[in-house]
C-alpha positions as CSV (number, residue, x, y, z in Angstrom):
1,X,110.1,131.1,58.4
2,X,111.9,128.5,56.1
3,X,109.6,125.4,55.7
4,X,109.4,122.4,53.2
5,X,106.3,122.0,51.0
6,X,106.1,118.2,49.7
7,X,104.4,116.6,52.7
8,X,105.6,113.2,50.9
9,X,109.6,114.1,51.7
10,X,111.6,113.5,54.5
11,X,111.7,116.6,56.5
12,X,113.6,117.5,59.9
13,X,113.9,120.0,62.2
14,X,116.5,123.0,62.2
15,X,117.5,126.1,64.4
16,X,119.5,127.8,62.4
17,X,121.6,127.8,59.1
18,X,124.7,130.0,58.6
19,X,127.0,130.4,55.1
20,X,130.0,131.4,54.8
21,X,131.7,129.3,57.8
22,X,135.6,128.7,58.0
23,X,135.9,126.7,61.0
24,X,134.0,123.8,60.7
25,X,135.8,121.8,57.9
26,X,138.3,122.3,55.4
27,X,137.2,125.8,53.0
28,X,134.0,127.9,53.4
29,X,131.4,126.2,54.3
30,X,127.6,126.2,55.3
31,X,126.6,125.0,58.7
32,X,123.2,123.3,58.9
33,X,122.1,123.4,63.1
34,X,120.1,120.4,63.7
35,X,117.4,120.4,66.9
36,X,117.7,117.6,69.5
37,X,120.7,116.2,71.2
38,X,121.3,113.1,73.9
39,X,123.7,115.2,76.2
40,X,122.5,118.6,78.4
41,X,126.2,119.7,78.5
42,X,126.4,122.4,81.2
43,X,128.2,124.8,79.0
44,X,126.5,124.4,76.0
45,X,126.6,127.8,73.2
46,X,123.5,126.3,71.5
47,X,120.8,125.4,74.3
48,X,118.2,126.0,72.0
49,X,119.0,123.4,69.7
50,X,118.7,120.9,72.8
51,X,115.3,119.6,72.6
52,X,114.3,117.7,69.6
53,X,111.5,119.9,69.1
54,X,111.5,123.8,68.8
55,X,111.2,125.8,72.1
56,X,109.4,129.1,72.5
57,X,112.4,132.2,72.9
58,X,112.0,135.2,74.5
59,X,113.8,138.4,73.8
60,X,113.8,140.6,76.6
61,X,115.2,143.6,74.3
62,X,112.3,143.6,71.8
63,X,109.8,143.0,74.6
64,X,107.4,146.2,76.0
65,X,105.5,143.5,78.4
66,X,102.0,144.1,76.7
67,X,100.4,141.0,78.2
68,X,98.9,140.0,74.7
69,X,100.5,136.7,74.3
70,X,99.2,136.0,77.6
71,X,95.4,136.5,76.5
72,X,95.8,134.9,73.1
73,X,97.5,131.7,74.5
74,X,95.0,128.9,74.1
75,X,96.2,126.6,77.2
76,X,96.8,130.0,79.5
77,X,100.8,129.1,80.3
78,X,101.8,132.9,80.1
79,X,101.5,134.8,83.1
80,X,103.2,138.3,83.8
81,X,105.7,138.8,86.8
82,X,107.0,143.0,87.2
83,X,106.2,143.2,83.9
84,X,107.9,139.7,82.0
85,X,106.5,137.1,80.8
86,X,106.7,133.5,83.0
87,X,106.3,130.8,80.2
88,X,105.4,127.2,81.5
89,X,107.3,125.6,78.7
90,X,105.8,122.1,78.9
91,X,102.7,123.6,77.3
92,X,104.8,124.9,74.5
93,X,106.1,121.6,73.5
94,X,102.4,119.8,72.1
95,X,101.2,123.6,70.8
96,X,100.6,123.7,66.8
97,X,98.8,127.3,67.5
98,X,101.3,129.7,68.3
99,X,99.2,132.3,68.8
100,X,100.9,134.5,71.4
101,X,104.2,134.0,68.4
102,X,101.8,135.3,65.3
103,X,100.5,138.2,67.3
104,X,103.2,139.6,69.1
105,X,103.2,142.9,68.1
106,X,107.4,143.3,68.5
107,X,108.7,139.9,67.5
108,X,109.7,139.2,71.2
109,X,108.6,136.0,70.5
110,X,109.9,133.1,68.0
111,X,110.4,129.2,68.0
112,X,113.8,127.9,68.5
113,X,113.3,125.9,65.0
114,X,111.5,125.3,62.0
115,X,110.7,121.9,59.8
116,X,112.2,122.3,56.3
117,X,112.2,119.8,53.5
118,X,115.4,117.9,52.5
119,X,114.9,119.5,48.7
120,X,114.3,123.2,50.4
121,X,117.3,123.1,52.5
122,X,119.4,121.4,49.6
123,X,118.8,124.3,47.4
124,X,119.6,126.7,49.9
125,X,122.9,124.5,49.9
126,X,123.6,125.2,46.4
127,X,123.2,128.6,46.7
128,X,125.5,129.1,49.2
129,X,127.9,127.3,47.1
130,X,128.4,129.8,44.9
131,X,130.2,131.7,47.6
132,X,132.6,129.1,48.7
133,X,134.8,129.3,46.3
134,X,137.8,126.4,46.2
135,X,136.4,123.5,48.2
136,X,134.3,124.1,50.6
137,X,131.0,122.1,51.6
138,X,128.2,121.8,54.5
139,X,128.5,120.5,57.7
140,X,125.9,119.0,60.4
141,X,125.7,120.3,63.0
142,X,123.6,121.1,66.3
143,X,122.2,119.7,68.7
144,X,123.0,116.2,67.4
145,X,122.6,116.0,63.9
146,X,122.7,112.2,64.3
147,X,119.7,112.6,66.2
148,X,117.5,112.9,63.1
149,X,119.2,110.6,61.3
150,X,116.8,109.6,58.4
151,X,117.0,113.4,57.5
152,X,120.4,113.4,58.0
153,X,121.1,110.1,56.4
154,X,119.1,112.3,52.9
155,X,120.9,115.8,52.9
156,X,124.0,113.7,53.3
157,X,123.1,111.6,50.4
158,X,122.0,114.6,48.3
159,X,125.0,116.4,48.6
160,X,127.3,113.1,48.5
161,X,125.6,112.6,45.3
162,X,126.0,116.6,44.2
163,X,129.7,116.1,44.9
164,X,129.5,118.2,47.8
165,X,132.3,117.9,50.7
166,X,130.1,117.0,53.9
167,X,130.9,116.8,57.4
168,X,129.4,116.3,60.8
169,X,129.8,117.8,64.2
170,X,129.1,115.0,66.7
171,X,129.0,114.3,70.5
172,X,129.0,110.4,70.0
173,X,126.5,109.4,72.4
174,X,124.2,107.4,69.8
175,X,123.5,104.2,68.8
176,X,126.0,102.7,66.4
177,X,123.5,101.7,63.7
178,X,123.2,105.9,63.6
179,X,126.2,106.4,61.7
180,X,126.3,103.4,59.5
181,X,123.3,104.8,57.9
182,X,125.5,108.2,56.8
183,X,129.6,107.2,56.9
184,X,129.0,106.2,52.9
185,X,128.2,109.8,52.2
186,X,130.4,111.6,55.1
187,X,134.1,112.6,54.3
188,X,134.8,114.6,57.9
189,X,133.6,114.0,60.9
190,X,134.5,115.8,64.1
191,X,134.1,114.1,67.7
192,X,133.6,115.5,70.6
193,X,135.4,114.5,73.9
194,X,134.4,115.4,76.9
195,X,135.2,113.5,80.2
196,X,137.1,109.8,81.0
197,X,135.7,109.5,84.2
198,X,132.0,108.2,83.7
199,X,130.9,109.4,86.6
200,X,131.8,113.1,86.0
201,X,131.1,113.2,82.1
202,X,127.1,111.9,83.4
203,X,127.2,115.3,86.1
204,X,128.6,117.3,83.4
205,X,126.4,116.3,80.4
206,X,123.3,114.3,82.2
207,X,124.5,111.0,80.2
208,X,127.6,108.4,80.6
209,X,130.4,108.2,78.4
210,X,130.1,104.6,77.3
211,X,128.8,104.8,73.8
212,X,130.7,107.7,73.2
213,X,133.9,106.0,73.4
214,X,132.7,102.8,72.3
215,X,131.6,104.8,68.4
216,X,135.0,106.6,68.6
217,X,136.8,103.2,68.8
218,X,134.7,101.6,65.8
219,X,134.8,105.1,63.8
220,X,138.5,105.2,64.4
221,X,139.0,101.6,63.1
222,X,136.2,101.4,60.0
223,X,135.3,105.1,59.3
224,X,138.2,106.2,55.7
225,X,137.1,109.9,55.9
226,X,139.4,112.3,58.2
227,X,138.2,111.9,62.3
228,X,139.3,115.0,64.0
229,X,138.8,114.6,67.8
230,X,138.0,117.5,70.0
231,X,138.0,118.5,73.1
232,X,136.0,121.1,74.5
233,X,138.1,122.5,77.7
234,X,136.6,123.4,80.9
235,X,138.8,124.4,83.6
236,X,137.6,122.4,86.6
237,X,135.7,120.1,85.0
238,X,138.1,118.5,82.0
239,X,141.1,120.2,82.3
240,X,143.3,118.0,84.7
241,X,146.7,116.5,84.0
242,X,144.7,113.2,84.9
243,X,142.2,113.7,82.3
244,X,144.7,115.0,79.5
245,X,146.3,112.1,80.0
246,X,143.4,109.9,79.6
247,X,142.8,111.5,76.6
248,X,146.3,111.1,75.4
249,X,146.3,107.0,76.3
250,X,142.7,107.1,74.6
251,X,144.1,108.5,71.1
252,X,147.3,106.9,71.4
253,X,144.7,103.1,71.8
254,X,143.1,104.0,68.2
255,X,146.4,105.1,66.8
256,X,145.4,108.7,66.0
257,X,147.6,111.8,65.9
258,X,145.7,114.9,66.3
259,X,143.7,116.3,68.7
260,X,141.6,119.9,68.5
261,X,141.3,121.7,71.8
262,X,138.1,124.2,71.7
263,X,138.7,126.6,74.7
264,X,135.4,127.4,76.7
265,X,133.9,130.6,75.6
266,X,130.4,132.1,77.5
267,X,128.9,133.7,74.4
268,X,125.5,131.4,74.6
269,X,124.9,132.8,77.6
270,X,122.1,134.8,76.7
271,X,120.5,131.9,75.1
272,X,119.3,130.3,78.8
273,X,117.3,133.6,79.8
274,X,115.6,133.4,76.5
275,X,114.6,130.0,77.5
276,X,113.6,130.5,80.7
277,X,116.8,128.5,82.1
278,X,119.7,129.4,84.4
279,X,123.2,129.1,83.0
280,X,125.3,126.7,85.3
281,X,128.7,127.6,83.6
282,X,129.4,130.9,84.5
283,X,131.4,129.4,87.8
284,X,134.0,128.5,85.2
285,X,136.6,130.6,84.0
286,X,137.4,130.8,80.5
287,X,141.0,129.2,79.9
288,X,143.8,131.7,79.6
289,X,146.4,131.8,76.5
290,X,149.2,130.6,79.2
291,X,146.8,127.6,80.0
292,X,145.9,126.5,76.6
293,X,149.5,126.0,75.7
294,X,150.3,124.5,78.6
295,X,147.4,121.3,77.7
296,X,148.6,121.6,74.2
297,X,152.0,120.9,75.2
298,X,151.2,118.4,76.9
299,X,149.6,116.5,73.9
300,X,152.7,117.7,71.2
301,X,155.5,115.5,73.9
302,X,153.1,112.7,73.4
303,X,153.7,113.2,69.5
304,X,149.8,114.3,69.0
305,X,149.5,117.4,66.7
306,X,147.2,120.1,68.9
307,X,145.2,122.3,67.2
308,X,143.8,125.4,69.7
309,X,140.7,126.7,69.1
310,X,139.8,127.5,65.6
311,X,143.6,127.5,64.8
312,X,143.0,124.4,62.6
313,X,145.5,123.2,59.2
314,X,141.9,122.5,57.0
């Protein structure tokens, strides 16, 4: 476990961190997975990375169903059913012991997060750089890494400062005061789009759209970096010829020209039964090659550049 060591510094919460990334902004880059988002997006890859603060995960594989977490935890939330572990989470959340995590013998057991300094995760920054070679840089990611701003406000700056291209993954849905504390030190940013209809983006994602289009707006009009749009498609949920168009009339209202489509994929599916949670996306099929060219077409006659999947000019 990674974990800052100057209880004076701003610190944050992260699930993950992974190098050598070509996807997520222009060159090789390093990805920095915030915890905590505002949206509980039905297909969501990184579930983990939901709540603010680190979850307990289970791995079924590494698991021989012992029963010692279940005697070692302090507020008795582990129970055994044929042999696997039933975890009331809601305990988990306000537990600084983590006994049953320390003393499981196989590591079936981890947090879904750790707290790391902004100088400890800087550093681990600059040593990926070595490996990027011609540009390259870090992007935010998550959860929402906008979530945490003040830490994400300081990595930003740090690397701003270090000359470091930085970018941020975001789903929008924040206050607006959120990114004016970190467009000074932001050159990309990439925004999500899910849904027009408000009613159907709050069933999909357990929040309206409102401030999510409202930010794009603003960010479209004030933000000088590059704003690449996405749109994560969902066939039968976003994937209509009445919501493509929305999205079309949308773009076409802040005068922007490009639009990355990000075909649903069900490889965080595991992820839920680590968490103890059921999956609600596996009703939807993942969008065929004929399909995605169809919506892309669809975008190009309206004289907006699509870019499918990770099939991206950066």
């Amino acid at each position: 476990m990674i974990s800052g060591t100057d209880q004076r510094e701003t610190k944050g919460y992260v699930f993950d961190i992974q190098g050598l990334s070509v996807h997520d902004g222009p060159g090789c880059r390093t990805l920095v997975f915030l915890n905590g988002c505002t949206l509980s997006c039905f297909w969501c890859s990184n579930p983990e990375g939901i709540s603010s603060t680190p979850g307990l995960l289970w791995f079924a594989s590494k698991c021989i169903g012992c029963g010692h977490c279940m005697h070692l935890c302090p507020h008795q939330s582990i129970r055994f059913e044929q042999g696997k572990p039933v975890i009331h989470r809601s305990f988990c959340a306000d537990c600084e012991e983590h006994d049953c995590l320390e003393e499981c013998y196989t590591g079936a057991l981890r947090l879904s997060g750790y707290e790391i300094s902004v100088s400890k995760l800087f550093s681990l920054i600059q040593r990926d750089s070595s490996y990027w070679g011609n540009g390259g840089g870090v992007t935010l990611t998550g959860g929402e890494p906008l979530l945490q701003v003040d830490f994400a406000e300081a990595i930003l700056r740090r690397c701003h400062d270090a000359y470091i291209h930085t970018a941020i993954e975001t789903c929008g849905n924040l206050p607006w005061r959120n990114f004016q504390k970190v467009l000074p030190y932001l050159d990309w940013i990439f925004f999500d789009l899910k849904h027009f209809d408000n009613t159907e983006h709050k069933k999909a994602t357990a929040a309206d759209n409102v401030h999510i289009l409202e930010n794009a707006r603003l960010l479209a009009g004030q933000f000088t970096g590059r704003l690449i749009f996405r749109l994560p498609l969902i066939p039968g949920f976003n994937d209509s010829d009445e919501n493509i168009a929305s999205v079309i009339r949308f773009l076409q209202e802040i005068d922007r020209t490009e639009i990355n489509i990000l075909p649903l994929h069900h490889l965080g599916r595991e992820k839920y039964q680590m968490l103890g949670k059921d999956y609600l996306g596996n009703h939807h099929l993942i969008p065929s090659n004929e399909h995605l060219s169809e919506v892309a077409l669809q975008f190009t006659e309206a004289g907006i550049k699509c870019y499918v999947g990770s099939e991206t000019p950066f």
